[in-house]
C-alpha positions as CSV (number, residue, x, y, z in Angstrom):
1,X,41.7,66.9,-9.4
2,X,42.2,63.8,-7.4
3,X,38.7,62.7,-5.4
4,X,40.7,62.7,-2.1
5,X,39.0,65.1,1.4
6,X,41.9,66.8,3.3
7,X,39.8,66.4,6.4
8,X,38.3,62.8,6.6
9,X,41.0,61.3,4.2
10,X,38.2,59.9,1.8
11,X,39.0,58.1,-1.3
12,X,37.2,56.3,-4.2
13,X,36.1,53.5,-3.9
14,X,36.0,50.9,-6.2
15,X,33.0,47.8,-7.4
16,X,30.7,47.2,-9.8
17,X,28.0,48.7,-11.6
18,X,25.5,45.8,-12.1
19,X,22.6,46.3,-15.1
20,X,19.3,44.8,-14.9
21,X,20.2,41.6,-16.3
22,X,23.1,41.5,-13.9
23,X,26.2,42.0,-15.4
24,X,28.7,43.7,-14.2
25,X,31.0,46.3,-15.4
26,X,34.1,48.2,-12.9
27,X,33.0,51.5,-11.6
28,X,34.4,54.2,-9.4
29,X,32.0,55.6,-6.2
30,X,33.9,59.3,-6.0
31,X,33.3,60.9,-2.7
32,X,31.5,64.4,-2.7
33,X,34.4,66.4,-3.1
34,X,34.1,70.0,-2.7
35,X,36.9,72.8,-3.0
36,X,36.2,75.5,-0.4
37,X,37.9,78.3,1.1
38,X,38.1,79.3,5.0
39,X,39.9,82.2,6.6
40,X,42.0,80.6,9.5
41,X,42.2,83.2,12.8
42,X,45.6,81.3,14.0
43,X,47.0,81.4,10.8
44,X,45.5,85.1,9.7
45,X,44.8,83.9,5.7
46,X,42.5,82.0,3.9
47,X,42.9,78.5,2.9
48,X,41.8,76.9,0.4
49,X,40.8,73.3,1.3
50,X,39.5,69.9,-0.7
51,X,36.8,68.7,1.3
52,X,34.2,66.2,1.1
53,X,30.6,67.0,2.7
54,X,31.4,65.3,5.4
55,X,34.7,67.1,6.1
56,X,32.7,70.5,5.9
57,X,30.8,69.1,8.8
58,X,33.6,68.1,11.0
59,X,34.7,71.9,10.1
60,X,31.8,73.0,11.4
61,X,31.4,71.2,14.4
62,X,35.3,71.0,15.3
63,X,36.1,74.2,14.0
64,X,38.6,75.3,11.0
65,X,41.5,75.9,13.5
66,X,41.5,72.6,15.5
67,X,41.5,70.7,11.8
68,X,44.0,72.7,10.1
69,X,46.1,72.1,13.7
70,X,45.0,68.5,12.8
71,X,46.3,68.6,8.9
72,X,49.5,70.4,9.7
73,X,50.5,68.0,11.9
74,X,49.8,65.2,9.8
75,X,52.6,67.3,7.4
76,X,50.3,68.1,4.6
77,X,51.1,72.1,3.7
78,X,48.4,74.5,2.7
């Protein structure tokens, strides 16, 4: 599963992990990816999304219909 939020567009990102005596080795920061499903009035069927935590925020405050408007438009199908 790729660590990539339909909703905000999040993506690894990518650094260091540094040890005590300071070297450094490459590391991977994954966002919080979640899979959850929502039942969309507008489109009258769940969907099932890939979202970070922050993305299940925006959900909540913008509402599942305005952000699948959103992704649709962007070309992405569900």
């Amino acid at each position: 599963m790729a660590a990539h939020c339909q909703v905000t567009g999040a993506e690894p990102g990518f650094g260091h992990s540094i040890s005590h005596s300071h070297r450094r080795n490459k590391r991977r920061f994954d966002p919080n990816i979640q899979k959850k499903r929502y039942w969309v009035p507008s489109l009258r069927r769940n969907v099932t999304l890939q979202v970070s935590a922050r993305g299940i925020k925006t959900i909540d405050v913008r509402g599942i219909d305005a952000v699948v408007a959103d992704i649709l438009a962007r070309g992405v199908k569900l």
